[in-house]
Structure formats: structure tokens, C-alpha cells
C-alpha positions in Angstrom: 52.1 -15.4 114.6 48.7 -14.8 115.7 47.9 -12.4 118.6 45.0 -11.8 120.6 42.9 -8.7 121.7 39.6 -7.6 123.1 37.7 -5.2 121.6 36.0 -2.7 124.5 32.6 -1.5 125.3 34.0 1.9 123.2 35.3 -0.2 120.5 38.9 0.1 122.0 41.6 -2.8 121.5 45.3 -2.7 122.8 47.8 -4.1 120.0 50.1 -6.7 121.7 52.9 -5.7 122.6 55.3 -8.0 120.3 53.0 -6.5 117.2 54.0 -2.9 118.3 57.4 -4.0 118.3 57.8 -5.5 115.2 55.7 -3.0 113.3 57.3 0.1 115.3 53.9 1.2 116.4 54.7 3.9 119.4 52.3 6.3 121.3 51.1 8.9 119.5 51.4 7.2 116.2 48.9 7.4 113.1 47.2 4.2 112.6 44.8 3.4 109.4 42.2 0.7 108.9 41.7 -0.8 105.9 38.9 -3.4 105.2 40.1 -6.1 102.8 37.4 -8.9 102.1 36.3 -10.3 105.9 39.7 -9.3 107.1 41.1 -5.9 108.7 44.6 -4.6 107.5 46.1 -1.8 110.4 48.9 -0.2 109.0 51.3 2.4 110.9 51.6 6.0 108.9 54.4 8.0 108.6 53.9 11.5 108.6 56.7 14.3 107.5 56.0 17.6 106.2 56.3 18.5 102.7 59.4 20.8 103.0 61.4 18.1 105.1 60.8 16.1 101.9 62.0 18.5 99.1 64.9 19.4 100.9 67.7 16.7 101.7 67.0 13.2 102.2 68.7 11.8 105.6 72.2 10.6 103.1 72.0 14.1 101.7 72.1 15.8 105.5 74.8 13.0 106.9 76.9 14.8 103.4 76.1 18.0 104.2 77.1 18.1 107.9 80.6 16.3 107.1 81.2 19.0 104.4 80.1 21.9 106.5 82.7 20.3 109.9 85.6 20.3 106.6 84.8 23.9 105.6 85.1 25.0 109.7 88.0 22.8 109.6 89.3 25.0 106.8 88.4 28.4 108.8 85.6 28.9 105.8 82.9 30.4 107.2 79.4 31.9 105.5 76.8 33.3 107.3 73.3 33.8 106.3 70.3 36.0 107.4 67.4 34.7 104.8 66.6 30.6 105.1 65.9 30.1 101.2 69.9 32.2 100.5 71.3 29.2 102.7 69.6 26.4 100.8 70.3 27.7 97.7 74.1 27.8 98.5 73.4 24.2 99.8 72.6 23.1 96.6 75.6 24.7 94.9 77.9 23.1 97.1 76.9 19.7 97.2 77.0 19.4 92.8 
């Protein structure tokens, strides 16, 4: 599939908009260059912060909130003042 653009004055270019679809390229998004012999690879970047990574992955969170809705099911409630106390007993629940 080839698809056509025109490179500005500035050196702008709008990416078609069946090539945003497919690569999932929306506003506001961090695009990279890459020069590969006389061709140009353009790539979409994901960015997440580092403690969104350590912490649960998105299988590990849809776990998590089913146990938590069973334990206020149950009546078994915890509370917690200090972030790092709650993840902590996070991590002893879900072994």
C-alpha cells in the first residue's frame, strides 16, 4: 500500500489518514525517524512511566480489581494512609 504526501515549505507532511489508522498514530503522539539506507522508517512511540511499569501489568490490575470487588463482597475491608504499605499488601495478596 503506498500513500502519498507533500512535504511543506517548513518541512511539514500530514500522514494519510488510512496510515494513522492502521499504525494507531493519534494527536499528540511521539513519532521517531529512522534513516535506513535511501529510505525513511517513522515509527509511533509508546511512552509510560517507569513506576506504571514495575507495578502491575494491565492482566495483573484486571486480577487485582476482581479480588478487591470479592473482598467488599466479603465485608473485608483495609484501609491505608501510606502508598508504598498498600502495594506491599498488594503483592502479598495476589501470591
Amino acid at each position: 500500500m503506498k500513500k502519498r504526501a507533500v512535504v511543506s515549505e517548513r518541512g511539514t507532511i500530514t500522514i494519510p489518514e488510512s496510515i494513522r489508522k492502521i499504525a494507531n498514530i493519534h494527536p499528540g503522539d511521539l513519532i521517531e525517524f529512522e534513516p535506513y539506507k535511501d529510505d525513511i522508517i517513522l515509527r509511533r512511540l509508546l511512552v509510560t512511566r517507569a513506576e506504571e511499569e514495575k507495578f502491575m501489568s494491565d492482566d495483573e490490575w484486571d486480577k487485582f480489581e476482581k479480588m478487591v470487588k470479592q473482598q467488599l463482597k466479603n465485608g473485608e475491608y483495609t484501609g491505608y494512609t501510606d502508598f508504598e504499605k498498600a502495594k506491599e499488601h498488594s503483592r502479598r495478596l495476589r501470591k
